[in-house]
C-alpha positions as CSV (number, residue, x, y, z in Angstrom):
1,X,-2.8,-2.5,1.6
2,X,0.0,-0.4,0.3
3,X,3.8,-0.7,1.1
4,X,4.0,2.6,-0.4
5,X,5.7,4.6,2.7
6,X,3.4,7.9,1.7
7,X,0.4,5.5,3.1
8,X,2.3,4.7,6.4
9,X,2.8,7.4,9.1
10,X,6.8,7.8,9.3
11,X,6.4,6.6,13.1
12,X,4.3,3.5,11.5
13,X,7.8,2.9,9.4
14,X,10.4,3.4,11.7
15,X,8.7,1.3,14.3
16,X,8.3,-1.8,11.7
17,X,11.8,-1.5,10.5
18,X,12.6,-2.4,14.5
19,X,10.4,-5.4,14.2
20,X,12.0,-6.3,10.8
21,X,15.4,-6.1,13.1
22,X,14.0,-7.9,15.3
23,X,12.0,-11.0,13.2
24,X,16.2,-10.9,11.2
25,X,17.6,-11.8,15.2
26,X,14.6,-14.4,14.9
27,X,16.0,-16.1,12.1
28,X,19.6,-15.9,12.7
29,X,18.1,-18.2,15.7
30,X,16.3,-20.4,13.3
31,X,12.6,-19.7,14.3
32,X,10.5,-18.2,11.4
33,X,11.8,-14.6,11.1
34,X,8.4,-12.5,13.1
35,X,9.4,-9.4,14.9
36,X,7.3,-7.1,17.1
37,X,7.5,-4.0,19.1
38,X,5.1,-2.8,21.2
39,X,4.9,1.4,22.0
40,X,3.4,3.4,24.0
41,X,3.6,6.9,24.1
42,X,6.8,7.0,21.1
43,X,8.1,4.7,24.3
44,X,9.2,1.4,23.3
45,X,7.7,-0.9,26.0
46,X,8.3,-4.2,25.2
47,X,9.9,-6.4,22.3
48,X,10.6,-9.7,20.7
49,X,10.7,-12.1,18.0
50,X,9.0,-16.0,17.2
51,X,11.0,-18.2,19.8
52,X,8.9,-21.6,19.8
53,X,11.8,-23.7,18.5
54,X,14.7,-22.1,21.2
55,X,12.1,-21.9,24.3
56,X,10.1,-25.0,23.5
57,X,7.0,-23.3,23.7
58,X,4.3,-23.0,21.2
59,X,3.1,-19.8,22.7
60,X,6.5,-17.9,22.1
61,X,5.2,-15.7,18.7
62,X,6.7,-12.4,18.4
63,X,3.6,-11.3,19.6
64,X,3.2,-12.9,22.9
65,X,7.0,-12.4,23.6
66,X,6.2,-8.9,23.0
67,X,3.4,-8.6,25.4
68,X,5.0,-10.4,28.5
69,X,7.9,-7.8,28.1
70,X,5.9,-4.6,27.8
71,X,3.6,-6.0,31.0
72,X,6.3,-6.8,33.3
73,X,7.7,-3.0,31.7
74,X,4.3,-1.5,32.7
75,X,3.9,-3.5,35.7
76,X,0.4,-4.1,34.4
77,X,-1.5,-6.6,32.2
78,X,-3.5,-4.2,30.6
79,X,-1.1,-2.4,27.7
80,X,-4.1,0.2,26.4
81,X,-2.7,3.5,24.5
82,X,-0.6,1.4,23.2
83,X,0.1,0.4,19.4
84,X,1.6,-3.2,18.6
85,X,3.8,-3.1,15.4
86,X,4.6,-6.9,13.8
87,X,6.0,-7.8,10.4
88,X,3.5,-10.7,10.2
89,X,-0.2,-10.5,10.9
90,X,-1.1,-12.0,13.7
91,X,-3.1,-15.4,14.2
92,X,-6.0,-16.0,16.7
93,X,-4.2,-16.6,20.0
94,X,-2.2,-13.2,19.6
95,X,-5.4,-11.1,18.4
96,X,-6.8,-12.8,21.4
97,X,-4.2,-11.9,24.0
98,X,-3.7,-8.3,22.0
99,X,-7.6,-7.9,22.9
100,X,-7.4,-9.2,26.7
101,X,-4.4,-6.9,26.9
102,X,-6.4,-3.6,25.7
103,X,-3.8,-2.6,22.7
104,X,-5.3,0.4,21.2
105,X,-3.7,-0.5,17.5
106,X,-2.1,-3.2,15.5
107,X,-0.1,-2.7,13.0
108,X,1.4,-5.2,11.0
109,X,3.0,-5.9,7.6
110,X,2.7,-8.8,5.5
111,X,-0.7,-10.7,4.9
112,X,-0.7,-14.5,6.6
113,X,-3.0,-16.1,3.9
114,X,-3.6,-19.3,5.9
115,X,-4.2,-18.0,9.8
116,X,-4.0,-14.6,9.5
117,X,-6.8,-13.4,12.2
118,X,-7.4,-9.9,11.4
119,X,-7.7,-9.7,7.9
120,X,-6.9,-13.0,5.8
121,X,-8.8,-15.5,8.0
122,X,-11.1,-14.0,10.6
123,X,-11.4,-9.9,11.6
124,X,-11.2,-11.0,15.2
125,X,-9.9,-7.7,16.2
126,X,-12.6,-6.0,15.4
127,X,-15.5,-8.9,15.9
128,X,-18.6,-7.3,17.8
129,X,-18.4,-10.4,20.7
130,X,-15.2,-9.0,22.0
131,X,-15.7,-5.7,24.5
132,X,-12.3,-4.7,23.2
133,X,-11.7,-3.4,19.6
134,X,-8.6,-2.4,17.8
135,X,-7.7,0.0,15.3
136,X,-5.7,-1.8,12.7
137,X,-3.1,-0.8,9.9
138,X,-2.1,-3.9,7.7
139,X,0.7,-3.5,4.8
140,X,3.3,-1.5,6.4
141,X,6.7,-2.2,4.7
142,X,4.5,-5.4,3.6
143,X,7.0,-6.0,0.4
144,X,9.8,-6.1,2.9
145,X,8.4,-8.0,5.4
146,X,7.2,-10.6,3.1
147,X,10.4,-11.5,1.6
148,X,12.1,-12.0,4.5
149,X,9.6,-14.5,5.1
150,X,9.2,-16.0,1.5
151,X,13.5,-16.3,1.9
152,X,13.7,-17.8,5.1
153,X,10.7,-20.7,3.7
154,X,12.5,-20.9,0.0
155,X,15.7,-21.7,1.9
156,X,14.3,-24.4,4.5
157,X,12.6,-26.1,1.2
C-alpha cells in the first residue's frame, strides 16, 4: 500500500480527504478521529465519523454511522454499486455489516495492526464463506490518515 496519490484514482483521493474531514469533526468530539463516506454513483449517500463515546453506543464506528445514513438515503438496506471510503480500516463488525449491506468496494487508508479485518487481522471481505465479496483499496492518503490517528493517541497518553 502506497500513499503516493499517482496509485489512488483522483476520485479515491477527493473522497478520503471527506472522510479525513469528517474523522477531524470526530475528534474535535473526543471519539477517536474515523471518518467515512459512502458513494454511489459520484453521489455522496451517506456519512459519519466514530461516535461511541457521544451516543453511548459501541456500534457507532464511522462505518456503521455511515451505513444507517446512506440506507435511510436509499430507502434500502442493500447499498450495492456503492464504494465505502474510511480513513481507518475497518474491524470485523463493519466488514460484516459492509458485506450484509452489498458495498461493491472499500476503500480505506491507514492499516489497524491489532483488528484490522480486511488486511491486518483477517481478509473477511474477501473470505470464500461469505456470498458477498468486495473489491478493496487499502493505503489511500494512509500517511495522512495515520497521523491524525497516532496525534489524537500521543495526545490522550
Amino acid at each position: 500500500m502506497n500513499d503516493d496519490s499517482l496509485y489512488a484514482d483522483r476520485a479515491d483521493v477527493y473522497w478520503m480527504r471527506q472522510a479525513l474531514e469528517l474523522a477531524r469533526e470526530a475528534e474535535e468530539a473526543g471519539e477517536v478521529p474515523v471518518g467515512a463516506v459512502l458513494v454511489r454513483e459520484g453521489q455522496l449517500l451517506g456519512q459519519g465519523y466514530n461516535r461511541p463515546i457521544t451516543s453511548c453506543d459501541p456500534s457507532a464506528h464511522a462505518e456503521i454511522v455511515t451505513l444507517r445514513a446512506a440506507a435511510a438515503a436509499a430507502a434500502n438496506y442493500r447499498l450495492p454499486g456503492s464504494t465505502l471510503y474510511v480513513t481507518l480500516e475497518p474491524c470485523t463488525m463493519c466488514v460484516g455489516a459492509m458485506i450484509h449491506a452489498r458495498v461493491e468496494r472499500l476503500v480505506f487508508g491507514a492499516l489497524e495492526p491489532r483488528a484490522g479485518a480486511v488486511v491486518s487481522q483477517h481478509q473477511l471481505a474477501a473470505h470464500p464463506a461469505y456470498n458477498h465479496q468486495m473489491q478493496v483499496q487499502g493505503g489511500v492518503l494512509q500517511d495522512e490518515c495515520a497521523a491524525l490517528l497516532r496525534d489524537f493517541f500521543r495526545r490522550k497518553r
